[in-house]
C-alpha beads as a LAMMPS data file, in Angstrom:
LAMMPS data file: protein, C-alpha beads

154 atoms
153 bonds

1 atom types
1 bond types

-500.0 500.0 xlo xhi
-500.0 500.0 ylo yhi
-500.0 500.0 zlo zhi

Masses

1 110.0

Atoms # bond

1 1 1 20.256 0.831 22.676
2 1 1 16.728 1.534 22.903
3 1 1 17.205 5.089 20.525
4 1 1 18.587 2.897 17.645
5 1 1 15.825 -0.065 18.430
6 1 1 13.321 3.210 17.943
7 1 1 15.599 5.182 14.959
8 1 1 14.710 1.667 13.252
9 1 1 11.027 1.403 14.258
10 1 1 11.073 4.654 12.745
11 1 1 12.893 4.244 9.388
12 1 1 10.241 0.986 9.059
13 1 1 7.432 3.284 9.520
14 1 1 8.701 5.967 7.049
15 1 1 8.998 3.084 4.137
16 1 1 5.838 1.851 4.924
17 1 1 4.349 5.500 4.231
18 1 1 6.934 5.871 1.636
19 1 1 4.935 2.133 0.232
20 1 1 1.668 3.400 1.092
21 1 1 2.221 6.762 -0.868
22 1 1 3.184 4.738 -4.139
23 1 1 0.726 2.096 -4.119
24 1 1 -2.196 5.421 -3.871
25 1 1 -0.302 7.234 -6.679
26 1 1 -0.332 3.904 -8.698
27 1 1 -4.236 3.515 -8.200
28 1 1 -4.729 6.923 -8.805
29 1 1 -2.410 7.022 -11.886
30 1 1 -4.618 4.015 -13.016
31 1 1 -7.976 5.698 -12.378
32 1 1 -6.867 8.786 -15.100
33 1 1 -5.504 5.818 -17.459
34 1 1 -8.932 3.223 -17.157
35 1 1 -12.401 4.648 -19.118
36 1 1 -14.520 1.723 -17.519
37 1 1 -16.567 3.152 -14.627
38 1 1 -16.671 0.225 -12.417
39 1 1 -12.736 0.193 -12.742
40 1 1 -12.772 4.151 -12.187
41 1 1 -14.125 3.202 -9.176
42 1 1 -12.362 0.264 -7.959
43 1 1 -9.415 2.771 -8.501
44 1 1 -10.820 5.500 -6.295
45 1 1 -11.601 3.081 -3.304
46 1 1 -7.796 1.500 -3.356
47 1 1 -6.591 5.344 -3.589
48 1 1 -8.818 5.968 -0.657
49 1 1 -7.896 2.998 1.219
50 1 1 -4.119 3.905 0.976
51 1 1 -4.953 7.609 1.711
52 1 1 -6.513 6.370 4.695
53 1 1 -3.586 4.301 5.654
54 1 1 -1.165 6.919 5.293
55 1 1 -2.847 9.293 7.768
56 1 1 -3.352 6.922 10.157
57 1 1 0.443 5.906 9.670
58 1 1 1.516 9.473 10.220
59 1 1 -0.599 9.776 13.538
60 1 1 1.047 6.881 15.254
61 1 1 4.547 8.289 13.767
62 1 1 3.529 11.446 15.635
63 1 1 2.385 9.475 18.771
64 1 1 6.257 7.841 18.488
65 1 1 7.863 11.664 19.226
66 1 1 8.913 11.449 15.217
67 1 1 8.004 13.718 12.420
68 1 1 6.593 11.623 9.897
69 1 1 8.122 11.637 6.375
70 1 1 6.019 13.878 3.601
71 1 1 6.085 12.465 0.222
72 1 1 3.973 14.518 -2.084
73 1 1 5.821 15.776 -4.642
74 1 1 8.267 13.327 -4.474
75 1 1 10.445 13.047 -7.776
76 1 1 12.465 9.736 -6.655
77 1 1 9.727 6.676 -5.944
78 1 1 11.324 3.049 -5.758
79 1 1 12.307 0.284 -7.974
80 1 1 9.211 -1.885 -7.165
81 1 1 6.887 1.106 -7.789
82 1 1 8.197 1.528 -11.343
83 1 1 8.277 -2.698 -11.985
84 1 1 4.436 -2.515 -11.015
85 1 1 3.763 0.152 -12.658
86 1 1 5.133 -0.892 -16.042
87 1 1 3.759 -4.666 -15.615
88 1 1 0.161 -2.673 -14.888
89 1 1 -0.206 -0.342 -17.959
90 1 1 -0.641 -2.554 -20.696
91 1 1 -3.209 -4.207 -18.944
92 1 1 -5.343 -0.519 -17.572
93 1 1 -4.828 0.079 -21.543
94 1 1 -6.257 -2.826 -23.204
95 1 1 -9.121 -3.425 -20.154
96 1 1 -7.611 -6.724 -19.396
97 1 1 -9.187 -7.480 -15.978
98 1 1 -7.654 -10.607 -14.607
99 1 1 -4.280 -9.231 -15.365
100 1 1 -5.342 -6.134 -13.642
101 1 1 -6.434 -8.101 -10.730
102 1 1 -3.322 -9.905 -11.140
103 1 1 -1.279 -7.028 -11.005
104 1 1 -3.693 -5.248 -7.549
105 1 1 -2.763 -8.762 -5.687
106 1 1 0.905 -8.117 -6.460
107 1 1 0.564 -4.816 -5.289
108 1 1 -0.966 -6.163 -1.874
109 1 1 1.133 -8.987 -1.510
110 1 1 4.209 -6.392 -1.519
111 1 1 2.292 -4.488 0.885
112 1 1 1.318 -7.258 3.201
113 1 1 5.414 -8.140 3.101
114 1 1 6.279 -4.325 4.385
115 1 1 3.985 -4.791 7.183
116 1 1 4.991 -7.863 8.480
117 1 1 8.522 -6.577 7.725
118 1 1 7.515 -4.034 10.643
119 1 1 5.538 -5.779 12.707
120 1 1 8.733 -8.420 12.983
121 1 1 10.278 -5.314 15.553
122 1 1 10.371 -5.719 18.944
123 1 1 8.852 -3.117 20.970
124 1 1 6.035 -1.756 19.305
125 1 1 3.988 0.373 20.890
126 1 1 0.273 -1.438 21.077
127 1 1 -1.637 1.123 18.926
128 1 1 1.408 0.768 16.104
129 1 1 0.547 -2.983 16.459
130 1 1 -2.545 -2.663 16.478
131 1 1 -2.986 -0.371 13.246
132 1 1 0.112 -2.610 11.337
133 1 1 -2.266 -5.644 11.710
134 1 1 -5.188 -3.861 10.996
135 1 1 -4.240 -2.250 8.064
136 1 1 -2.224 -5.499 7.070
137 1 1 -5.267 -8.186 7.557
138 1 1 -7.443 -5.429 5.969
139 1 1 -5.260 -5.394 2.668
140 1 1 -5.164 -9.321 2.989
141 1 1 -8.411 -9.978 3.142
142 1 1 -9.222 -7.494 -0.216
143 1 1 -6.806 -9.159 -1.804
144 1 1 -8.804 -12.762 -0.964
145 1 1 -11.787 -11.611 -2.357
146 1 1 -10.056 -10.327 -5.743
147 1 1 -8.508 -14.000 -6.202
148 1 1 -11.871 -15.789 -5.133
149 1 1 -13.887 -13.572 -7.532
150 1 1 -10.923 -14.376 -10.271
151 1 1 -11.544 -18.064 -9.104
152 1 1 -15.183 -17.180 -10.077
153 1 1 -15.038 -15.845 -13.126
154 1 1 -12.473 -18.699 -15.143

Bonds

1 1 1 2
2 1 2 3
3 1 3 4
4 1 4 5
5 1 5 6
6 1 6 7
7 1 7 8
8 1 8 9
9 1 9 10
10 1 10 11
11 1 11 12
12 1 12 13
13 1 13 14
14 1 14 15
15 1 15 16
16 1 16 17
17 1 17 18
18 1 18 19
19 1 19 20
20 1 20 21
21 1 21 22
22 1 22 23
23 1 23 24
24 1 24 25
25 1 25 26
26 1 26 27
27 1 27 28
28 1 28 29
29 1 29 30
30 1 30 31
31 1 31 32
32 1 32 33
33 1 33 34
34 1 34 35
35 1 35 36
36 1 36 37
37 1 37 38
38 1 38 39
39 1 39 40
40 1 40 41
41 1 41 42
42 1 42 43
43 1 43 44
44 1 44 45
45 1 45 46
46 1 46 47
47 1 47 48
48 1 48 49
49 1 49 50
50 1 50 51
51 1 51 52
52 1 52 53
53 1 53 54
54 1 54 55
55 1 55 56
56 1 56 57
57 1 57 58
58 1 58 59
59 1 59 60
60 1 60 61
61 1 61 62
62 1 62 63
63 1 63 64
64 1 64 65
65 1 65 66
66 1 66 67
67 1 67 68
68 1 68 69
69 1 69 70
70 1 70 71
71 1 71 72
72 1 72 73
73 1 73 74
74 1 74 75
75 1 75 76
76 1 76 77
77 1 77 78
78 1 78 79
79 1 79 80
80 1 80 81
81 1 81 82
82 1 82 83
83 1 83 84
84 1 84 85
85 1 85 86
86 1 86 87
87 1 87 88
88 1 88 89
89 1 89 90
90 1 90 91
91 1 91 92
92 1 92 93
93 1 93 94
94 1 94 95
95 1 95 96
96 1 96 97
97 1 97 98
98 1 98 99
99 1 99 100
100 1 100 101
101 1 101 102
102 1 102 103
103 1 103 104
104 1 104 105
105 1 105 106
106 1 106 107
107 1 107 108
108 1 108 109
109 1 109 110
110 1 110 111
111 1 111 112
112 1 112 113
113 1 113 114
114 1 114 115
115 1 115 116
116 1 116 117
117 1 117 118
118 1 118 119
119 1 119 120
120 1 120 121
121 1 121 122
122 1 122 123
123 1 123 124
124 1 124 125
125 1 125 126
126 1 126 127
127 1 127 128
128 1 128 129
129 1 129 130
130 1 130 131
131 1 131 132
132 1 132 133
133 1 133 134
134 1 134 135
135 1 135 136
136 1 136 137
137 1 137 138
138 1 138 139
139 1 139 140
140 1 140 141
141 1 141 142
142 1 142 143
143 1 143 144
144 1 144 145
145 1 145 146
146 1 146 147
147 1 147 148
148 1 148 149
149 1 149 150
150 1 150 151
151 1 151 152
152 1 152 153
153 1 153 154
């Protein structure tokens, strides 16, 4: 019983890397697409953030006795990577920044439901806990500010 609790643990973890992968290729996709610098950078930090995530992500997968899933490369991405994708272009293109905004809180509100998809499991291992709630509140609390500052701004 306890190898199919952990297969499961395991297939969780691989879809949030698979998740994590997309949402960096998106921001990075949007960095090449955006000419304003400030967005250029916003971009880079997201990218970064997810990069971050993923390594971490692939640690504790190691830590579990697994061989974390490698996705660069990848030809086949999901159906909510290509519905965020095409909802965000039109807005990188015409430098529409509460719809891009918009579009980053979707982005970590579909993250933020993958993690506590996870961290619904029993069993974890503390330090996967640990990092699925840190990584989780971190991406919650960045996508706060981006609503307050929208708040802000109308």
């Amino acid at each position: 019983m306890k190898v199919k609790h952990s297969e499961k643990v395991i297939s969780k973890a691989n879809s949030l890397l698979m998740m994590n992968y997309e949402a960096e290729k998106i921001y990075k996709d949007a960095h090449d697409i955006v000419k304003d610098d400030v967005l250029k950078s916003i971009f880079t930090e997201l990218a970064f953030e997810r990069n971050q995530f993923i390594k971490a992500l692939q640690k504790e997968t190691i830590k579990l006795g697994e061989e974390p899933q490698r996705f660069e490369g990848l030809n086949k991405l999901s159906r909510p990577y290509h519905i965020f994708w095409k909802n965000l272009i039109p807005s990188l293109k015409k430098n529409d920044l509460p719809e891009i905004f918009e579009q980053i809180c979707n982005i970590k509100e579909w993250s933020i439901d993958n993690y506590n998809s996870l961290l619904q499991e029993l069993n974890l291992s503390l330090s996967l806990c640990k990092l699925l709630v840190g990584q989780r509140d971190l991406l919650h609390s960045k996508m706060n500010s981006i609503k307050s500052k929208e708040t802000l701004e109308v």
